[in-house]
C-alpha positions as CSV (number, residue, x, y, z in Angstrom):
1,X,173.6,121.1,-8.2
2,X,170.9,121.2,-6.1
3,X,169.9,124.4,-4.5
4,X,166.8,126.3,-2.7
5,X,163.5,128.4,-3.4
6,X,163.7,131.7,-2.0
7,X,161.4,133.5,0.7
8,X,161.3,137.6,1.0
9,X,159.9,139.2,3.8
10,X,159.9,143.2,3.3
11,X,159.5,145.1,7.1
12,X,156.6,147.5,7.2
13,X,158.8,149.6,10.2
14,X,158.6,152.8,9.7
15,X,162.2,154.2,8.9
16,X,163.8,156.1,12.1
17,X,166.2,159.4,12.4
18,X,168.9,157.5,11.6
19,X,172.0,158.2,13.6
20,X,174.1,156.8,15.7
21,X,173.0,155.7,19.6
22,X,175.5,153.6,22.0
23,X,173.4,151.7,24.7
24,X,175.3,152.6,28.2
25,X,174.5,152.1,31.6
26,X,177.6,152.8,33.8
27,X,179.2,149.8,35.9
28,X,177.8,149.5,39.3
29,X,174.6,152.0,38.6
30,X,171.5,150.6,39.0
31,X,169.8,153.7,36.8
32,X,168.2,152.3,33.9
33,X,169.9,151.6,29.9
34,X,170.9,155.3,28.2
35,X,171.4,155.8,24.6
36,X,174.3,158.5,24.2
37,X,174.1,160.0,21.4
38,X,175.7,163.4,19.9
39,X,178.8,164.9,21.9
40,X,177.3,162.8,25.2
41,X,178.4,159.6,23.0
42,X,181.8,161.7,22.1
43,X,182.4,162.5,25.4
44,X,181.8,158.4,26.5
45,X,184.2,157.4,24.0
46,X,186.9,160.1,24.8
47,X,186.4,158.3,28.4
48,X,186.9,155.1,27.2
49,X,190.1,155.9,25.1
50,X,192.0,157.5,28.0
51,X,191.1,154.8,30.0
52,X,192.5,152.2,27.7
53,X,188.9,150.9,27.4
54,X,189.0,150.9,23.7
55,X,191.6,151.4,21.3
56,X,192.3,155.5,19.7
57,X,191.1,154.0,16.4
58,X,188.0,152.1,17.6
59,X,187.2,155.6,19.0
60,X,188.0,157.5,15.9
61,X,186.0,155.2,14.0
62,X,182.9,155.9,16.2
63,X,183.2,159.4,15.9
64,X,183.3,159.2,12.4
65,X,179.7,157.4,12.3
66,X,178.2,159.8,14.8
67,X,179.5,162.8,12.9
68,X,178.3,161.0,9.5
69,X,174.5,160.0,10.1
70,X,173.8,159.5,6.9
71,X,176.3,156.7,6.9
72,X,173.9,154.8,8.7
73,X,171.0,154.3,6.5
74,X,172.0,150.6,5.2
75,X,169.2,150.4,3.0
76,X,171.3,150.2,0.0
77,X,173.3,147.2,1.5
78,X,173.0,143.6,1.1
79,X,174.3,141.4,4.0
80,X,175.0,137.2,4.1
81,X,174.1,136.0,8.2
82,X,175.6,132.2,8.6
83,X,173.9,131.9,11.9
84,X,171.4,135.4,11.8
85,X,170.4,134.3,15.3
86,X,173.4,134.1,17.2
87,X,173.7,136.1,20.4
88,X,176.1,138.3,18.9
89,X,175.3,138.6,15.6
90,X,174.4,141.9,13.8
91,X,171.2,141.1,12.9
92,X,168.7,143.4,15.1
93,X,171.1,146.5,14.3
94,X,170.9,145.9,10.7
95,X,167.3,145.4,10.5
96,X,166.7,149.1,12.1
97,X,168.9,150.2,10.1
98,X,167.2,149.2,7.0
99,X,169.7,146.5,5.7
100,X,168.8,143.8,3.3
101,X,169.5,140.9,5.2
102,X,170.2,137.5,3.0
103,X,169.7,134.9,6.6
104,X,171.1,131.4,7.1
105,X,169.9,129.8,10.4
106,X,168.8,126.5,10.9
107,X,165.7,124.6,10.1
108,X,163.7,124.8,12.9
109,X,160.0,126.7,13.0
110,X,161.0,128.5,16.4
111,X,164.1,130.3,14.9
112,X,162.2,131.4,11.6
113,X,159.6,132.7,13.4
114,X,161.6,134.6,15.4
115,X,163.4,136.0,12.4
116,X,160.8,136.6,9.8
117,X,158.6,138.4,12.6
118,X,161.9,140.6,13.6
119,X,162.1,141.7,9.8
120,X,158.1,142.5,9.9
121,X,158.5,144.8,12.2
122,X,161.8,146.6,10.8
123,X,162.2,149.0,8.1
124,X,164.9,146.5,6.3
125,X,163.9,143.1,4.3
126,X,164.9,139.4,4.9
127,X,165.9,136.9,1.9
128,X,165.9,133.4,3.2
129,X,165.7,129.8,1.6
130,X,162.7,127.9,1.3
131,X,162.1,124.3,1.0
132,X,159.0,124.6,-1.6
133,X,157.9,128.0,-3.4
134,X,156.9,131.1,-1.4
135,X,154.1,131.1,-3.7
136,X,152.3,127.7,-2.4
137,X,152.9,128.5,1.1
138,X,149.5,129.1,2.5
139,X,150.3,130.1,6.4
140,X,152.6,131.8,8.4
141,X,153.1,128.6,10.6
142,X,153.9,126.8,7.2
143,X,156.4,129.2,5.9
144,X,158.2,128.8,9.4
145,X,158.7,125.1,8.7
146,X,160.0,125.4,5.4
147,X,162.1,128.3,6.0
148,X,166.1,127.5,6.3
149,X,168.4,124.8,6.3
150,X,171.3,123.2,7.9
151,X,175.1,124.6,7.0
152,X,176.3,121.3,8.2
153,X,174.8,118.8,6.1
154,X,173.8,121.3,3.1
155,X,176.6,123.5,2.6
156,X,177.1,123.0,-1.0
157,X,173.6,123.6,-1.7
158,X,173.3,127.0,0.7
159,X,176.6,127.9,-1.1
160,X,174.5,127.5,-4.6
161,X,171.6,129.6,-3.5
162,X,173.4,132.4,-1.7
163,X,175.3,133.0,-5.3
164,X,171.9,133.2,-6.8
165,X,170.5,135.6,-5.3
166,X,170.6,139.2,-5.2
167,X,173.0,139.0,-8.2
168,X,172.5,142.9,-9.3
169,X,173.9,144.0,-5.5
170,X,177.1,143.2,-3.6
171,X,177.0,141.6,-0.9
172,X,178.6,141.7,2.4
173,X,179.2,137.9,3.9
174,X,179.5,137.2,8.0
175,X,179.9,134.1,10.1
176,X,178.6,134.1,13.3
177,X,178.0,130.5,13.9
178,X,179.0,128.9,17.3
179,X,178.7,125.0,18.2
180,X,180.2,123.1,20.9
181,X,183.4,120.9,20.3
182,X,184.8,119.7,17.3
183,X,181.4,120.6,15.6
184,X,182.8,124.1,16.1
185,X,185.5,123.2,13.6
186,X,183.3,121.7,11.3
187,X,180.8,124.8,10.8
188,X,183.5,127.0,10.7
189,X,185.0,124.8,7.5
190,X,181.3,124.5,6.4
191,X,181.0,128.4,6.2
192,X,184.5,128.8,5.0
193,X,183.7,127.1,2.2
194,X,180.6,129.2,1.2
195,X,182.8,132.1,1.7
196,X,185.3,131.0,-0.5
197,X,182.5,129.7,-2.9
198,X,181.1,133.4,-2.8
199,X,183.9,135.5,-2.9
200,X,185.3,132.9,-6.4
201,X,182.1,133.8,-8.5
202,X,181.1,137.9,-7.1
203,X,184.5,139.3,-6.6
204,X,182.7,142.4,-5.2
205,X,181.7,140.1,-1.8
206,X,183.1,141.5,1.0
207,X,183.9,139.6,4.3
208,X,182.8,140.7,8.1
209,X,184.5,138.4,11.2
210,X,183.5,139.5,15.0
211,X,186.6,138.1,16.0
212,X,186.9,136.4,19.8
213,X,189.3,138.5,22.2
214,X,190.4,134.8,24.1
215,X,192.6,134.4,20.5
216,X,196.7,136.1,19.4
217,X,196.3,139.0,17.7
218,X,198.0,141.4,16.5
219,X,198.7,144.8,18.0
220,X,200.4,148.4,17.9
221,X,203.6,149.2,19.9
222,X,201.5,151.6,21.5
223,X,198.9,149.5,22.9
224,X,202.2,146.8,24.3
225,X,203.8,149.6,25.6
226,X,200.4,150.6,27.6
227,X,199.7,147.0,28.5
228,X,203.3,147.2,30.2
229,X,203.4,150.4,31.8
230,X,199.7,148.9,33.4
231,X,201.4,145.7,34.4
232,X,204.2,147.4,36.5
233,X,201.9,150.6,38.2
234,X,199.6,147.0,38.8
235,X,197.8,147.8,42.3
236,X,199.2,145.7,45.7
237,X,196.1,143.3,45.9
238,X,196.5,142.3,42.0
239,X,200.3,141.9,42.8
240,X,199.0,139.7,46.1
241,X,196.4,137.9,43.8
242,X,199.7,137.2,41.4
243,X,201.5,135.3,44.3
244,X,199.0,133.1,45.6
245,X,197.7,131.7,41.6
246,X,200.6,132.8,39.6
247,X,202.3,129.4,39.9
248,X,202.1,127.0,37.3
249,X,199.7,124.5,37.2
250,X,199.9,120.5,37.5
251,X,201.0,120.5,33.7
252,X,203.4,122.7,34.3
253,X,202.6,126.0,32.9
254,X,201.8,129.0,34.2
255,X,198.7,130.2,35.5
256,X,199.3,133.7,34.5
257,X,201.2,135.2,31.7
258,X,202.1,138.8,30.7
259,X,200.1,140.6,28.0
260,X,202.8,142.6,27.2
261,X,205.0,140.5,25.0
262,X,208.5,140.8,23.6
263,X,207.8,141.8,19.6
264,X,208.5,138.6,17.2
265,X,212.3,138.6,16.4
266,X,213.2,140.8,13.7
267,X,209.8,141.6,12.8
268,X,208.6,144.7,15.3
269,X,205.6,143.0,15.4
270,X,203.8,143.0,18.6
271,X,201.2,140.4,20.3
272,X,198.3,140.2,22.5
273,X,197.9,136.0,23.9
274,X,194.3,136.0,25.0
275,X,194.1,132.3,24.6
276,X,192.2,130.5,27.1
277,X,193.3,127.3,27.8
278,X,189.9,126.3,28.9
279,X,188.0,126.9,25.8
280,X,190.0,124.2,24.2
281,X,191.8,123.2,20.7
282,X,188.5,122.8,19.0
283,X,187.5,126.7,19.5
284,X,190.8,128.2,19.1
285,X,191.2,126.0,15.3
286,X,187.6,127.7,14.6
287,X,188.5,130.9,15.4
288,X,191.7,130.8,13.5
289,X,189.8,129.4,10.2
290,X,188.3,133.2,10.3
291,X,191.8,135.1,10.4
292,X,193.3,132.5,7.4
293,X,189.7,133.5,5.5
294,X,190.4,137.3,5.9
295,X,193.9,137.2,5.2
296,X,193.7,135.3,1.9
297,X,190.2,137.2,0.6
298,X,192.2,140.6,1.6
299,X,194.9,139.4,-0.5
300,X,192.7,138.8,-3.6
301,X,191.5,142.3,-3.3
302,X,188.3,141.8,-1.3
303,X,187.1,144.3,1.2
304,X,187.5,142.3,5.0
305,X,185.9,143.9,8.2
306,X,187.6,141.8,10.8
307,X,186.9,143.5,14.5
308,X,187.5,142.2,17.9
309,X,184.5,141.7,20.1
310,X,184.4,142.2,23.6
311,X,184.3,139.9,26.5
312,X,180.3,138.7,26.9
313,X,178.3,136.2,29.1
314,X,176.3,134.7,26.2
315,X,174.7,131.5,27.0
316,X,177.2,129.7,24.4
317,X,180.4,131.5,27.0
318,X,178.8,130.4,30.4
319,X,177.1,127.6,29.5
């Protein structure tokens, strides 16, 4: 039953040309970040498609949003961040985009000053729980500490106050929460459960998932049939890096495994195994919680954004 007050910070940006930029700066170049934009960006992502960089439909669907600028005005939209500061989460490129962002981040006066500052200077706006009324907050340095709360030991009460607000909009819900361990499984059940929560009483909530590339997904015969023709035209030093650490290991199992995979028995359907034995059982259970989630939301008729994200060196990867 119990629940939160609720803090609204409107940005006072001034709203930009909106299109469609991609930060690039070519591998090995020392020349500073470029933003490609127009048929520069079309011609980058034609590169990246015949060069197997991307898949054809991640490059048709970039097209599609250079070609469609006003598709990127998000001012209309309302989007749920669990974890708006996370390295990878959407956040900044919603805010200039004008987005409505509903944040959940943890309780701590550093992180909401960080947010509510980013939203000041945007064009968007930022809805965010609040331990006492917005109304007898009398500083900025007081509405940092009473801003947010923990998904871990409040979830039922961040559940009640995301359903709560914004009720006259539909909202678009993401988790982009990371901890270490079996903590990882727990948030990711903790944010399930809003999600489920969400989706139960506003059956217009749609789901987004950045997906992890070290999980199985997956893929098109197309894209098995290019990771084998890659695997056998491999060049000699991969095929002499393949003899000296393509054994198997002390447990056993090989050190290096083929991409391209036979398709499941009698089911044409083909797989990627990007698991990384490293990252543990903990990660690869948290990461799966996501795929169950969009599956069964998809199934009850809910619209589900579930992308792969690339390979990064965020300080939750290296660390």
């Amino acid at each position: 039953t119990g629940t939160f007050h609720t803090g609204f910070v409107k940005g006072t940006g001034s709203k930009p040309n909106f299109k469609l930029t991609i930060p690039y700066t070519k591998f090995g170049s020392n020349n500073p970040e470029k933003q490609l934009e127009g048929v520069e960006a079309m011609k980058q992502i034609d590169a990246w498609v015949e060069a197997g960089t991307i898949e054809p439909s991640a490059g048709d669907g970039i097209k599609m949003c250079i070609q469609n600028p006003a598709w990127m005005d998000l001012s209309d939209r309302y989007f749920v961040l669990l974890g708006a500061t996370s390295a990878m989460g959407p956040l900044n490129a919603l805010l200039a985009l004008g987005a409505n962002i509903i944040a959940i981040d943890i309780d701590r006066e550093g992180v909401w000053k960080t947010l509510i500052e980013k939203a000041r200077a945007s064009c968007g706006t930022l809805t965010f729980p609040l331990s006492k009324p917005q109304s007898e907050i009398s500083s900025d340095e007081e509405l940092f500490k009473c801003a947010g709360s923990n998904l871990l030991a409040k979830t039922p009460e961040i559940a009640n106050w995301i359903c709560s607000v914004h009720t006259d909009r539909p909202l678009t819900i993401g988790n982009y929460t990371y901890l270490d361990g079996a903590l990882h499984v727990q948030l990711s059940l903790a944010c399930d459960s809003i999600m489920e929560r969400l989706c139960s009483e506003r059956k217009d909530t749609s789901i987004a998932f950045l997906c992890t590339p070290t999980d199985c997904h997956a893929i098109p015969k197309e894209a098995n049939e290019a990771a084998a023709a890659n695997y056998k035209s491999r060049p000699s030093w991969q095929k002499v890096v393949e003899l000296l650490i393509g054994g198997t290991n002390i447990m056993g199992a090989k050190q290096l495994v083929k991409n391209a995979l036979k398709p499941v028995e009698e089911s044409g359907l083909y797989l990627v195994d990007g698991i990384v034995a490293a990252q543990g059982p903990n990660y690869g259970l948290a990461k799966r919680l996501q795929h169950w989630r969009a599956v069964i939301a998809h199934s009850n008729g809910h619209v589900v954004s579930s992308n792969i994200a690339p390979s990064t060196a965020t300080e939750s990867v290296v660390s």
